[in-house]
N, C-alpha and C positions, 0 to 999 in steps of 0.2 A: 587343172592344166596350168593355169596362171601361176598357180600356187606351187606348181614343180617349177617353174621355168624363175622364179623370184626367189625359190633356195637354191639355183644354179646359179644366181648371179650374184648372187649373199657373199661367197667365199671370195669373188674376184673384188667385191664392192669392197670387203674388209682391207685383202690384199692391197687395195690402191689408198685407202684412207692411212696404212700401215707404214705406205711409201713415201706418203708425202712429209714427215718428221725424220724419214732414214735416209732421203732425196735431204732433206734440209740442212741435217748433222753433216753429211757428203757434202755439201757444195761449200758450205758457211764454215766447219770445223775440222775434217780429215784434210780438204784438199788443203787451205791455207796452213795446217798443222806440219805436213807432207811438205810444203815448200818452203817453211822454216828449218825444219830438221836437215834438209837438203844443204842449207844456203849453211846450217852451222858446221857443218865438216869440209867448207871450203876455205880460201884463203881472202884477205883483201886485196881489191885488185886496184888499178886506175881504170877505170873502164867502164860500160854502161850493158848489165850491170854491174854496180863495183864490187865485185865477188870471182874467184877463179869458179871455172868450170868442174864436176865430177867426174863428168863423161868426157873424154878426149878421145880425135881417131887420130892414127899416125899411121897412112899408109894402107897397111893389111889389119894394123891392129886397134883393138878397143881399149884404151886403158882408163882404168877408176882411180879414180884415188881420193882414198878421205884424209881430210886433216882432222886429228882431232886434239890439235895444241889449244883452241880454244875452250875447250873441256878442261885442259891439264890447266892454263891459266887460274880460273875458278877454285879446284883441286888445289893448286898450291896456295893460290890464298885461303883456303879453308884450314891447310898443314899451319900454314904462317900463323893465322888467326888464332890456334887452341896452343899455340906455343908461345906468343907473347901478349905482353899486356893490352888491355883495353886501350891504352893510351896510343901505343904503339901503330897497334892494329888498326886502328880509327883511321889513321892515314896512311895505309900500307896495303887495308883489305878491303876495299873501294865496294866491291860485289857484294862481298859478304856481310859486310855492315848495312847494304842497302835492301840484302836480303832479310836481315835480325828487322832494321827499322819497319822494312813491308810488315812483316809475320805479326810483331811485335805493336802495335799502331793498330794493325785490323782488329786482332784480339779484342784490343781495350775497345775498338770503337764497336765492337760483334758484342762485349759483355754490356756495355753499355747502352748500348740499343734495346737488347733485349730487358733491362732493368730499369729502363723508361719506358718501353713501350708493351710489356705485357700488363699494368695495370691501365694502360690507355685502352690498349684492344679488347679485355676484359669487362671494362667497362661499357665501352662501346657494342660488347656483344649482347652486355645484360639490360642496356636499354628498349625502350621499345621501340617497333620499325619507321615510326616517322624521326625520330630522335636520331636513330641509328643512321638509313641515310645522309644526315644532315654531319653526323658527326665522321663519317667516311668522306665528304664530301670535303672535309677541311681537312681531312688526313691527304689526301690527293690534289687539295689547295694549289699547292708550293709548285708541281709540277704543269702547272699553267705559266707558270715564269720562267725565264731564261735561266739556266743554270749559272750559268756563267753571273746574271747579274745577281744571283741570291749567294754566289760566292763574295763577290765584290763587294755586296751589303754587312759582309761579316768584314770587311778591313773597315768599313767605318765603326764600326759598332766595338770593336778589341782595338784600334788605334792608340797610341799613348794620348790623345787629346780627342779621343772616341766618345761614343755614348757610352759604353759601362765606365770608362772610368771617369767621365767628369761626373755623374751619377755617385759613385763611390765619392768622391772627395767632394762633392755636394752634402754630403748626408752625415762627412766628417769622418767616414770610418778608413779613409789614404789620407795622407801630406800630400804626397806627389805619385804621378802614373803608375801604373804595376806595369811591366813588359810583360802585353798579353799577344802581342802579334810575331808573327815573325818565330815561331819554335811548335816545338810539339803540342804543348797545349791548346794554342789555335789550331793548330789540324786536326786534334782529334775531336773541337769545337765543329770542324767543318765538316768531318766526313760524317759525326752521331747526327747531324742536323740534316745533311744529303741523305742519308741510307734509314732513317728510322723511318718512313714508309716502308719501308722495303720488309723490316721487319714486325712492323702492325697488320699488313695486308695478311700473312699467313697466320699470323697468331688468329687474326679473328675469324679467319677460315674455318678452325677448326674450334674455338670455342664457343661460335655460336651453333654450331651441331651438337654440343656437349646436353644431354637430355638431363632437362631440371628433377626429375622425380629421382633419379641420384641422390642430389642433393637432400633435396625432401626425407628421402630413406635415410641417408644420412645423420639427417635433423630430428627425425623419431625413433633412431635409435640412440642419441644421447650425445649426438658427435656434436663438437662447438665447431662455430664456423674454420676457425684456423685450420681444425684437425681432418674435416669436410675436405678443403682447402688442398691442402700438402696433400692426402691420399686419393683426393677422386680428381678436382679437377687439373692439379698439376702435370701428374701421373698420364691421364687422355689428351691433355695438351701438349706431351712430348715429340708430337711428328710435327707441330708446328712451331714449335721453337727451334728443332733443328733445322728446317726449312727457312725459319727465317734467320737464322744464323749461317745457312750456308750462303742466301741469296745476299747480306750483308759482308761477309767474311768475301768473298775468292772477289768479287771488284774492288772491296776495299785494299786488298793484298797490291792489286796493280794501278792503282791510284795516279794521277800526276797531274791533273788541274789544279784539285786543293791543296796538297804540299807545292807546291809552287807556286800560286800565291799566296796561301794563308801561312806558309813556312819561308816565303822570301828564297829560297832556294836551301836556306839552313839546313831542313832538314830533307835528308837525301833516303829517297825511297826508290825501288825499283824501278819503277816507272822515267823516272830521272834520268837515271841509268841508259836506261833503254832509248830514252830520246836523245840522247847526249849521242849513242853508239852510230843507234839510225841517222842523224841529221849531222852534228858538226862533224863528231872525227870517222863519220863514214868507214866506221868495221860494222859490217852487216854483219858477218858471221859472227862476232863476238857478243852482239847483239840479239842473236838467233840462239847461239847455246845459253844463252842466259835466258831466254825463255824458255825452252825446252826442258831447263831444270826445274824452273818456276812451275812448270805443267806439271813438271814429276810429282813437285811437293803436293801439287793444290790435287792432286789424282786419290791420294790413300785418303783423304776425307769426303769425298764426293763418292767415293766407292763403299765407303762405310755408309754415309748415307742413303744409299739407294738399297744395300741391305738389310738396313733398319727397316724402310717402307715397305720392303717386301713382306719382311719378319710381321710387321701391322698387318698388311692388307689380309694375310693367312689365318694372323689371329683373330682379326676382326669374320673371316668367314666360317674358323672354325667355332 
């Protein structure tokens, strides 16, 4: 009897554990998605909020109207951008250049994450578990500090009268300063330094379940470690590198603390953009379709990705 009345409550209990991530997508991601999309097909207004309305009554009647010159703005700087030079464009296609630098900035700082931090996570998988702990435990270090002051630690440290470079012209190998602060190269200092937790935690998720007698098999059939390497354990660590590639790549893409100060404002990323729209020159909507596209781009990799896991999870049961 008990044992009837606990598998009648089995499918409600699944039901509500099911709900509380599709409750959470809902409230944290559809609903605020839903009112960006909203705000981007309206106009600017003076007004509170400063955005025209969709919905209008007049009378007897309902009327909608979308504007979508916000979109067209975008679109024309895309036309303008593939027709004239870099030079040109640079100060003509405002969006789209802040799109290239987003895209373009996470990549290097997604390859680079990952090519520091898979022989860290590797390492730390193949040690033993008091070791292991200890060396997790300084991976997650950093995030006992203030974000903000481990950005700030990085303008002393890249300053022209910084710690690397008096270090450098200490040891003889500058005359004078290198300009390290202030451009791309500090940001992509800032953001591989921010985000490569991000991509050790999944690497080693999945390489310390990697079963050693593989290896072993491996090793007694005549394979040298390299060749070991590249076909078994590479190969089983591919859901975690692209995991840890997406969890680095889609925040890096919308960044705006660290180019902002580690880039002085030089360098212009989306995020930029988008504070600039929200706050000084108050175009929400313009601000709003420039996210919405942003969403579009970051949508076909996160969708691939989810396909992939699937494609594992099937082949791991078949």
């Amino acid at each position: 009897m008990i044992k009837g009345l606990l598998m009648r409550c089995l499918p409600k209990g699944r039901t509500l554990v099911t709900a509380v991530p599709y409750g959470w997508l809902l409230l944290f991601f559809l609903l605020p998605f839903f009112f960006v999309l909203k705000i981007s097909f309206t106009e600017p207004d003076i007004a509170q909020p400063p955005y025209t309305q969709i919905v209008q009554q007049e009378e007897n009647k309902t009327i909608i109207t979308l504007n979508t010159g916000k979109y067209h703005t975008i679109l024309d700087e895309a036309k303008a951008f593939a027709e004239t030079s870099w030079s040109e464009a640079a100060s003509n296609s405002q969006y789209i250049i802040s799109y290239w630098n987003s895209l373009k900035l996470a990549l290097i700082t997604t390859v680079l994450c990952l090519i520091i931090g898979y022989p860290i996570a590797y390492n730390i998988a193949r040690s033993d578990e008091a070791t292991r702990n200890t060396l997790l435990m300084l991976v997650m270090l950093p995030f006992w500090t203030s974000f903000l002051l481990r950005v700030y630690a990085w303008i002393g440290i890249l300053k022209d009268n910084g710690v690397l470079n008096n270090i450098l012209m200490t040891l003889g190998i500058i005359n004078e300063p290198i300009p390290l602060l202030y451009n791309q190269f500090s940001v992509i200092v800032g953001m591989v330094y921010s985000y490569l937790p991000f991509m050790i935690l999944p690497l080693f998720s999945h390489l310390v379940k990697l079963d050693g007698r593989l290896l072993e098999a491996a090793a007694d059939l005549g394979a040298k470690p390299w060749d070991a390497f590249f076909k078994i354990t590479l190969p089983l660590s591919k859901g975690g590198m692209i995991a840890g590639s997406m969890m680095v790549f889609i925040p890096a893409v919308g960044e705006y603390v660290i180019p902002e100060l580690l880039g002085g404002g030089e360098v212009l990323m989306i995020g930029k953009r988008l504070m600039d729209d929200f706050g000084a020159n108050m175009d929400w909507p313009q601000a709003s379709a420039v996210t919405v596209i942003m969403m579009i781009l970051l949508i076909a990799p996160i969708i691939w990705f989810h396909r992939f896991e699937a494609k594992q999870m099937e082949a791991g049961k078949s």
